[in-house]
C-alpha positions in Angstrom: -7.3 -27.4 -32.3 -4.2 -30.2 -32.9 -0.5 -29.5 -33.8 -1.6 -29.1 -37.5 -4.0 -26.7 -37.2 -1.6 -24.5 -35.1 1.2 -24.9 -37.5 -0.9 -23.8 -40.4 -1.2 -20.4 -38.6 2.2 -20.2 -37.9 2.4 -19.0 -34.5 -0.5 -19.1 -32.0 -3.5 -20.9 -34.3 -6.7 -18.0 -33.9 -4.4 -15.7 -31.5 -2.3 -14.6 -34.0 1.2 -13.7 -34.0 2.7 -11.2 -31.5 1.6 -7.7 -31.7 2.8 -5.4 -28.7 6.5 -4.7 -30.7 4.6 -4.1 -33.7 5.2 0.0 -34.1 1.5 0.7 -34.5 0.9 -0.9 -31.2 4.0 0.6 -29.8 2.9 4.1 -30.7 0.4 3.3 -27.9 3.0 2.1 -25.1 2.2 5.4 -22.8 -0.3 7.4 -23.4 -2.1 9.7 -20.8 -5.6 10.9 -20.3 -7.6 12.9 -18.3 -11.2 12.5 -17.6 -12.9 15.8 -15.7 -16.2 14.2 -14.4 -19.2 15.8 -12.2 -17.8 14.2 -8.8 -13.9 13.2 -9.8 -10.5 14.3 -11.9 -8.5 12.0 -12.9 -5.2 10.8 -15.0 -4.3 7.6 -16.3 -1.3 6.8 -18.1 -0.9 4.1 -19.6 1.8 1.2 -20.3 2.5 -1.9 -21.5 1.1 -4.1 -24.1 -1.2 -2.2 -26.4 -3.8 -4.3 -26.4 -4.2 -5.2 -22.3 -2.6 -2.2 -21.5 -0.9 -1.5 -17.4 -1.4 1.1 -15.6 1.5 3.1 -15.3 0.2 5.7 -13.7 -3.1 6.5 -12.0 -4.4 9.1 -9.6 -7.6 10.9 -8.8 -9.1 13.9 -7.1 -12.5 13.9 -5.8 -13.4 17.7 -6.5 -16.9 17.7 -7.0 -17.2 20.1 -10.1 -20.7 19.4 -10.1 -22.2 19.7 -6.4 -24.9 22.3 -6.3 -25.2 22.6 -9.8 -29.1 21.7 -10.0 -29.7 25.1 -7.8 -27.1 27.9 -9.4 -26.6 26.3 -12.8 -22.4 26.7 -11.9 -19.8 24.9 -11.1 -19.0 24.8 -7.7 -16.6 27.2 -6.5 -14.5 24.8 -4.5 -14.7 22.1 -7.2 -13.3 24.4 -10.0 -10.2 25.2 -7.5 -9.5 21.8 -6.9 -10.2 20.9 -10.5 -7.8 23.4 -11.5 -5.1 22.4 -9.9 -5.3 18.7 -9.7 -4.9 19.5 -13.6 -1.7 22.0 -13.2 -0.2 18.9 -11.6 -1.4 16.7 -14.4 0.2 18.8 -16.5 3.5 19.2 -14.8 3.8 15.3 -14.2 3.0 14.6 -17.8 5.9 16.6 -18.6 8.3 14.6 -16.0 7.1 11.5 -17.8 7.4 12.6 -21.5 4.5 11.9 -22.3 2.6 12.5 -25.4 0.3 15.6 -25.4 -2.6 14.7 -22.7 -5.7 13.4 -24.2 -8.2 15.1 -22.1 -12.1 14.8 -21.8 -15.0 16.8 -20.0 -18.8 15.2 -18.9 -21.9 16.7 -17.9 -20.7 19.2 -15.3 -18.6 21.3 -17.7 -20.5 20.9 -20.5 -24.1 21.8 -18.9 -22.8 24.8 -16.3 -23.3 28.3 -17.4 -19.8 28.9 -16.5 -18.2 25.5 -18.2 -16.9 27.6 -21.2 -15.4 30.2 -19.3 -13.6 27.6 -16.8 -12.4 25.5 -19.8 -10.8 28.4 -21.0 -9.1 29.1 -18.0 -7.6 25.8 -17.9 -6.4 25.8 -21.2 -4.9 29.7 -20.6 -3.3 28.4 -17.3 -2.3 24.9 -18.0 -1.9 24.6 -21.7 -4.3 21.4 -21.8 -6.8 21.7 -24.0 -10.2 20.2 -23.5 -12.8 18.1 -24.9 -16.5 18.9 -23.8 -18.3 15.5 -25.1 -21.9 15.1 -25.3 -24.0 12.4 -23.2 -24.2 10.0 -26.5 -19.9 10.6 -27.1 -19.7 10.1 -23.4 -21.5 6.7 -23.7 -20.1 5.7 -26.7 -16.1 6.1 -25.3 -17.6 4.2 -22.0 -18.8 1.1 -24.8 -15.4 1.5 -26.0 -13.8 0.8 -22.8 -15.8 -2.5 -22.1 -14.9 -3.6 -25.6 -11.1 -3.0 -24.5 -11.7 -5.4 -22.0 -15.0 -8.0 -23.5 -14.0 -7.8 -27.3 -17.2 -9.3 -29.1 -19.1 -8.0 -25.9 -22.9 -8.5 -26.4 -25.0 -6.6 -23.7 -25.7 -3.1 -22.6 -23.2 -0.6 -20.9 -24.7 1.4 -17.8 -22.2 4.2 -17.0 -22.9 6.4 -13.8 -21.3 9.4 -13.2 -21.9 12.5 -10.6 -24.3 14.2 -12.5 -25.6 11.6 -15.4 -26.2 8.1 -16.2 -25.2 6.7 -20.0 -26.5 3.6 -21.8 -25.2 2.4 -24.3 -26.0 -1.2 -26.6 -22.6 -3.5 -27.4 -23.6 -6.5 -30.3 -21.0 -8.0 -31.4 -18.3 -6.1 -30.1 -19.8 -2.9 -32.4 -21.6 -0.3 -30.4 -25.1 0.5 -31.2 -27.8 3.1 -30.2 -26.3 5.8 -27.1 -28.7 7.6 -24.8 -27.8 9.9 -21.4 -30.4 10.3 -18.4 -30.0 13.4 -15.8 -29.6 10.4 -13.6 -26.1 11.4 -11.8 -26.6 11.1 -8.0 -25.0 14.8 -7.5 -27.9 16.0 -9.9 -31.3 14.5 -7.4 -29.8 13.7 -4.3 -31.5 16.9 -2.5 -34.3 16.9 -4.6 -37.6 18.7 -3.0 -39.7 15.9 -1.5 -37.1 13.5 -0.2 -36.9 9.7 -1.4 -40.6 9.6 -2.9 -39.8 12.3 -5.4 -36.3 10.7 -5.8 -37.8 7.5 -6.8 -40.7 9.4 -9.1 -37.7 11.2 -10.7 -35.5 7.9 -11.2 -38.4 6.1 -12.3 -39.6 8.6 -15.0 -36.3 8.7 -16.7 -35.4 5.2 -16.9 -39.0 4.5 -18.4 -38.2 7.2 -21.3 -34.8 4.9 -21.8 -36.4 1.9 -21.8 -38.9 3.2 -24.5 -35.8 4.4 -26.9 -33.1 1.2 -26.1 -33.6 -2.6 -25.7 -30.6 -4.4 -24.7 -29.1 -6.7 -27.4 -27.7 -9.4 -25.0 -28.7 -10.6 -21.5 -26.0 -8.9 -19.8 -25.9 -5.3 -18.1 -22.3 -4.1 -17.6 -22.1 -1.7 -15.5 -18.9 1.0 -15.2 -18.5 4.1 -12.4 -16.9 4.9 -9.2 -20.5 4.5 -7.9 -20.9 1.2 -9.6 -18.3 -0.4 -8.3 -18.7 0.4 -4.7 -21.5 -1.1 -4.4 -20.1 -4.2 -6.0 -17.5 -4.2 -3.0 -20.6 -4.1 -0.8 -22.1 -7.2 -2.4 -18.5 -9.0 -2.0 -18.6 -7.8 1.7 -22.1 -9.2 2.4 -21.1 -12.4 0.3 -17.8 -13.2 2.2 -16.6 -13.4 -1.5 -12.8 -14.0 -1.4 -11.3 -12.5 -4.3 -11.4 -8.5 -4.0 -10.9 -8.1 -7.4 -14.0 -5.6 -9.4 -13.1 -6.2 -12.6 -15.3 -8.9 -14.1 -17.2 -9.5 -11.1 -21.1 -10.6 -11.8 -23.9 -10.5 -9.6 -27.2 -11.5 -10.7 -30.7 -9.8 -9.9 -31.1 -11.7 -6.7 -27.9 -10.7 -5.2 -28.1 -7.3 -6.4 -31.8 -6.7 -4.8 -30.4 -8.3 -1.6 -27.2 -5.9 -1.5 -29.6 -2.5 -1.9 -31.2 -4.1 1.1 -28.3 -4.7 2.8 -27.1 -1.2 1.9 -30.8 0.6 2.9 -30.4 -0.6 6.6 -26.9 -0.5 7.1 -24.3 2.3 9.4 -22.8 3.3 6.2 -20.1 5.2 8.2 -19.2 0.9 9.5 -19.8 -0.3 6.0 -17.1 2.2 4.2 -14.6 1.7 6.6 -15.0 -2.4 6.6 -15.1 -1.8 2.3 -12.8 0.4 2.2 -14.6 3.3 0.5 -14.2 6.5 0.5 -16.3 9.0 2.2 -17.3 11.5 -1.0 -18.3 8.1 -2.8 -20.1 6.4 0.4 -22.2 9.8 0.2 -23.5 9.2 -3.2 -23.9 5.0 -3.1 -27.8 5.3 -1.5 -29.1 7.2 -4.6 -27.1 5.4 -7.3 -28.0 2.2 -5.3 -31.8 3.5 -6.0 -31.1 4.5 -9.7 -29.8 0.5 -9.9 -32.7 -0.6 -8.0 -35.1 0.8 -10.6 -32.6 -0.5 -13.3 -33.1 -4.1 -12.4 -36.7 -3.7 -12.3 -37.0 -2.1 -15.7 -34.2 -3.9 -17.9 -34.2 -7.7 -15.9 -30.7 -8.4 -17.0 -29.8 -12.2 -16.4 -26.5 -11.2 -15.6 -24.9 -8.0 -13.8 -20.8 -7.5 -14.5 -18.5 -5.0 -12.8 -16.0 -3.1 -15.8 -13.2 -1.6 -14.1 -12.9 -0.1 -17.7 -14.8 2.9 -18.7 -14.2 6.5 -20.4 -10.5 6.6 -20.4 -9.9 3.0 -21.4 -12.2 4.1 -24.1 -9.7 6.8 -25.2 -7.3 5.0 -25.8 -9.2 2.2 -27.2 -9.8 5.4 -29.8 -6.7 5.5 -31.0 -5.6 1.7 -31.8 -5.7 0.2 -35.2 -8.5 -2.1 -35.8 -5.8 -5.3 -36.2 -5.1 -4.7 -32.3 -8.8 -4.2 -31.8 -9.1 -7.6 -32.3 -6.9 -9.3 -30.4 -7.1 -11.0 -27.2 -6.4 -8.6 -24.4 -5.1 -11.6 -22.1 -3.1 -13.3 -24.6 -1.4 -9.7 -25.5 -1.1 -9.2 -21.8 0.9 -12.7 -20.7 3.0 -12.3 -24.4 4.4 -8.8 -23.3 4.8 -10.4 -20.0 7.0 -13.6 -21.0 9.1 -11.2 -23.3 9.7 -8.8 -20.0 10.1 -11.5 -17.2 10.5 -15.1 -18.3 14.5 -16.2 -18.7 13.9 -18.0 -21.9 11.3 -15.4 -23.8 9.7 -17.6 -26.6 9.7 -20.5 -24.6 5.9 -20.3 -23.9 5.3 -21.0 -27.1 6.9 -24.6 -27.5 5.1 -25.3 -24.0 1.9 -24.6 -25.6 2.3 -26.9 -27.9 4.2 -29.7 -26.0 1.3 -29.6 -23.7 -1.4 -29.4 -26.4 -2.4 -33.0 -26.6 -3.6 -33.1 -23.2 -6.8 -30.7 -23.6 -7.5 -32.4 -27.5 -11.0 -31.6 -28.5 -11.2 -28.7 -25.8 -12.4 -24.9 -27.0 -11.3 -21.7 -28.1 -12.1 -20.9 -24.3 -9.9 -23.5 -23.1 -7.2 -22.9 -24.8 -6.4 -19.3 -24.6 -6.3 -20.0 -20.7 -3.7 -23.0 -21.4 -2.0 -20.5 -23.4 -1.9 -18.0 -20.9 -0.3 -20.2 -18.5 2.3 -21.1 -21.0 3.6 -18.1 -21.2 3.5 -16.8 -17.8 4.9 -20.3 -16.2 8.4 -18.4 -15.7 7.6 -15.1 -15.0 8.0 -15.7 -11.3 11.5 -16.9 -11.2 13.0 -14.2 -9.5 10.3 -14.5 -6.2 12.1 -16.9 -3.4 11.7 -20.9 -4.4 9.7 -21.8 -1.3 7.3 -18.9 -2.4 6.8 -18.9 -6.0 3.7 -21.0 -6.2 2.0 -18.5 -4.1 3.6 -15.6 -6.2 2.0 -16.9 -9.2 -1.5 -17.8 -7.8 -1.4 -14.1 -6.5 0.2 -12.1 -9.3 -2.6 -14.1 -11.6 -5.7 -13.8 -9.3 -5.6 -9.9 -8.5 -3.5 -8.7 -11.9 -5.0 -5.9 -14.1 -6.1 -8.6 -16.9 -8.7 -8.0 -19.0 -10.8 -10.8 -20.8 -10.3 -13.2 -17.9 -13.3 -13.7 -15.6 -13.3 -14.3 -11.6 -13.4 -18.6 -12.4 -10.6 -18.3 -15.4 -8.5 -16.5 -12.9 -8.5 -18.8 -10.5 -7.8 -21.4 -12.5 -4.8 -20.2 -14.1 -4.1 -19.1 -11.1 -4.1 -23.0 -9.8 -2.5 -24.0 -13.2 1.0 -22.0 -12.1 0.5 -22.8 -8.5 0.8 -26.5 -9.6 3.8 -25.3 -12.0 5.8 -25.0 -8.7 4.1 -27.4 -6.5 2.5 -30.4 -6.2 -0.2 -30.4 -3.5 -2.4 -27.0 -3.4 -3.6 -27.9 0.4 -2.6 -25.8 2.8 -1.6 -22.3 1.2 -3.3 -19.1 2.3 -5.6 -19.3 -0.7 -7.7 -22.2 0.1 -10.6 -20.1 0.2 -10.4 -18.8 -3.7 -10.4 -22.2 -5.3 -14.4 -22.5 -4.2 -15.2 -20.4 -6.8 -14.2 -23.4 -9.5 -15.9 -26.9 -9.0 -13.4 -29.9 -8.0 -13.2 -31.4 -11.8 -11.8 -27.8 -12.7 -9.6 -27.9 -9.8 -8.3 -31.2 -10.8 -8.0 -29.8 -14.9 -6.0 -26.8 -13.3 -3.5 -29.4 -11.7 -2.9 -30.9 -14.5 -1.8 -28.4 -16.9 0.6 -27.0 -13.8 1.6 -30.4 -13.8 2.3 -30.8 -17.2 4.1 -27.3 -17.8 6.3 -28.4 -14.2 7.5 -31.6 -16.5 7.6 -29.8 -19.8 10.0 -26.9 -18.3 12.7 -29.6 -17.9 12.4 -31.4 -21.0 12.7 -27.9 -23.0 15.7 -26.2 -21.1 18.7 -26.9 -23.3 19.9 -26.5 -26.5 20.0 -30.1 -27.4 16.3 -30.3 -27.2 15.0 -28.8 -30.2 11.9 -28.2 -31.4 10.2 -31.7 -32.2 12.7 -33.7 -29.4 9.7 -34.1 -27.1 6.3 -34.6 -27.6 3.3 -36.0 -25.3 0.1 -38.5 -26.5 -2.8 -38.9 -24.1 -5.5 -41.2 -25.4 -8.3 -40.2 -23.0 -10.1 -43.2 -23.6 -7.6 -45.8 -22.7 -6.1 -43.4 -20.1 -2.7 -44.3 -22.1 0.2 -41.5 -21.6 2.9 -41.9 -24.0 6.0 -39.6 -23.3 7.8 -39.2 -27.1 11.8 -38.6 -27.4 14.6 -38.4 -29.4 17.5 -39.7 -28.9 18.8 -36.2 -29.0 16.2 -34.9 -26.1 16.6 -38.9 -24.0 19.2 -37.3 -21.7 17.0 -35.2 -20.4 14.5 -37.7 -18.7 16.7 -37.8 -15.4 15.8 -38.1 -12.3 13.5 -35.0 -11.2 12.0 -34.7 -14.9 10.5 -38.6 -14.3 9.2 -37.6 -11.0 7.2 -35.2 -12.3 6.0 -37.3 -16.0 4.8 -39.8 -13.1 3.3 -36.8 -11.0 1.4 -35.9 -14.1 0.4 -39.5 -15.0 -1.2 -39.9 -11.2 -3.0 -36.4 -11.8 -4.0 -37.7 -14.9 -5.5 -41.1 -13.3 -3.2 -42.9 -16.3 -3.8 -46.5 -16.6 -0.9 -47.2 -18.9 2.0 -45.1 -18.9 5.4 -45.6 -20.6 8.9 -43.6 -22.3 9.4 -44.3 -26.2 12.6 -43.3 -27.3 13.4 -43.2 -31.5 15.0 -45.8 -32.5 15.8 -47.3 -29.1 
């Protein structure tokens, strides 16, 4: 993409123009649901940009609606207790927050116990919140839904595990395709008559009757649930893998088969408390970690990646107008974040471009990272000077963000360390910038370096749009800095210190200052 090709779209080039103040998007800027699973109740509320929404709100009871449900057909006694009133308070704090009528959804327990009518009514009659039994294919379809929120144009298949089933669903093209659900919850065979051989017989029965009804449309499995995802921080914990962050983490087959190991002879009691899981999860990760076992073998994904989004990201993913569909959860993420944080809200935008020339020729990929870092470079102002590079690599590295994988993270994270310093030795995240090569290291250093210079030429009034501009000829290693006479008083002191910075990060044979009409 160059300067014309971004001016032709008038904003952003392919990203489009701003959307989180449009009012359809607004409409969505809290908005709470509820999710009443087999093992878990929960409420999110969320907030924020539409699109890459925060979460404003987030809190979870492990009641176990569906333990013992195989034998007496109920719900359990103690589950539908804690159920209940984990939802009064729902309730009652939805009210303190002003929120919009809960959006509220019920799995497999509810919607396979004898009782489940009965106790659906009694929550509506006590609490006022009305519920929605969905069916295994709804259920997997709202769990596709909530990768998309986070993997627009996702290719791949969508594993969701739950207490008391197991959902598949196909993604192509960021449409979701054929939906199937498996009695494949860990509540539902854990005690099984027969122990682990009829466990596995069980497991491996039902995954050959998906496997005969769904073929996966891409090479990757994503994989979404509490269960899931603990065993994805057991992987990071055998790994020594430095950035505890589940979202967008990928394993391949190798290190999954080597974690179910790991996990098979481990003290699981030692291994919760080092992973910090809890113990009604810990109980249920050796038969989901069998269920996955058997997955691996059947389905041979290339790739294996961690969604922190599932059912209720799915809800609200529901109710958004196609246009915001479409958009870039990052970009919409760091856009509502500049207009919140930054000092100069906009400015993001004319940093973009000024440092534009420097990644000529580079992708879509590329650039929606360099964009990202344009608009949060001045979010951290407020954090102490001595510790804002830090603030930034952190706030970056372990932020709710979605569309940005472990790699991008860190380096945008690198890109706004290097906004506020030079040198990236000797901080306390030495250990995250393994996970890129050196020559991204060194491509992260630059654009921290040249937002660092841009930031001064771009503070004032007198330097309008146009008073600046960079040329980089890669070839002859030739950086040009372009002024106007208007914008030449700003190229003191500091603001050459750091053009020079950028030129030695750059490895510049030629470098030189052209001033209009000078």
């Amino acid at each position: 993409m160059d300067g014309q090709t971004d001016s032709a779209h008038g904003d952003w080039g392919p990203f489009g123009h701003p959307l989180f103040d449009n009012p359809q998007a607004r409409r969505l800027s809290r908005v709470g649901v509820v999710d009443i699973g087999s093992n878990s109740v929960r409420l999110v509320v969320f907030d924020g940009a539409a699109r890459s929404p925060a979460y404003f709100y987030n809190e979870k009871i492990m009641c176990g609606l569906g333990a013992g449900m195989p034998e007496t057909g109920r719900l359990n006694p103690k589950g539908k207790e804690r159920a209940l009133s984990a939802l009064a308070r729902f309730q009652t704090l939805a009210r303190g927050m002003d929120l919009p009528p809960l959006t509220a959804v019920a799995t497999a327990a509810m919607r396979e116990a004898e009782d489940g009518p009965a106790f659906r009514s009694e929550i509506e009659q006590k609490t006022g919140l009305k519920i929605w039994v969905i069916d295994g294919e709804e259920e997997a379809r709202l769990s596709a839904q909530g990768v998309l929120l986070g993997w627009p144009g996702a290719d791949g298949m969508i594993c969701d595990i739950g207490g008391s089933s197991m959902e598949l669903a196909g993604l192509s093209g960021g449409q979701v395709g054929r939906r199937m659900t498996s009695p494949l919850g860990p509540l539902r065979f854990k005690d099984l008559d027969g122990g682990k051989k009829a466990r596995e017989k069980h497991i491996r029965k039902n995954i050959q009757k998906l496997a005969d009804k769904m073929e996966m449309p891409g090479s990757r499995l994503f994989l979404v649930g509490g269960s899931w995802r603990a065993i994805a921080r057991i992987d990071m914990e055998r790994r020594g893998y430095p950035l505890h962050v589940l979202h967008e983490y990928r394993m391949d087959r190798e290190a999954v088969n080597e974690t179910l190991k790991f996990i098979e002879k481990a003290d699981l009691e030692a291994l919760r408390g080092a992973c910090s899981i809890s113990s009604a999860r810990m109980s249920l990760v050796p038969y989901a970690a069998e269920v996955l076992a058997e997955l691996m073998e059947v389905f041979a994904p290339s790739e294996i990646a961690i969604s922190s989004y599932g059912i209720r990201e799915g809800l609200l993913y529901e109710q958004m107008p196609q246009m915001l569909r479409d958009r870039d959860p990052l970009v919409e993420a760091c856009r509502f974040s500049e207009a919140k944080d930054a000092r100069l809200p906009g400015f993001g935008k004319k940093l973009y471009r000024f440092v534009l020339p420097l990644f000529a020729g580079a992708g879509e990929a590329r650039l929606r990272i360099v964009k990202a870092a344009c608009l949060l470079h001045d979010v951290s102002w407020r954090a102490h000077p001595d510790y804002r590079a830090e603030t930034c690599f952190d706030y970056v590295t372990r932020a709710n963000l979605g569309g940005l994988d472990h790699q991008e993270r860190v380096f945008l994270g690198l890109a706004l360390l290097h906004r506020y310093k030079n040198k990236r030795d000797g901080t306390r995240f030495e250990d995250f910038y393994t996970l890129i090569d050196e020559s991204e290291q060194q491509k992260a250093e630059v654009l921290g370096k040249a937002m660092r210079f841009g930031s001064m030429l771009w503070m004032s009034d007198a330097s309008q749009e146009g008073g600046a501009h960079l040329d980089w000829d890669a070839e002859a290693r030739a950086l040009v800095l372009n002024l106007t006479q208007e914008a030449a008083p700003l190229f003191g002191e500091v603001a050459e210190s750091r053009f020079n910075s950028l030129a030695r990060s750059l490895n510049a044979d030629e470098v030189r200052v052209e001033i209009a009409g000078a």
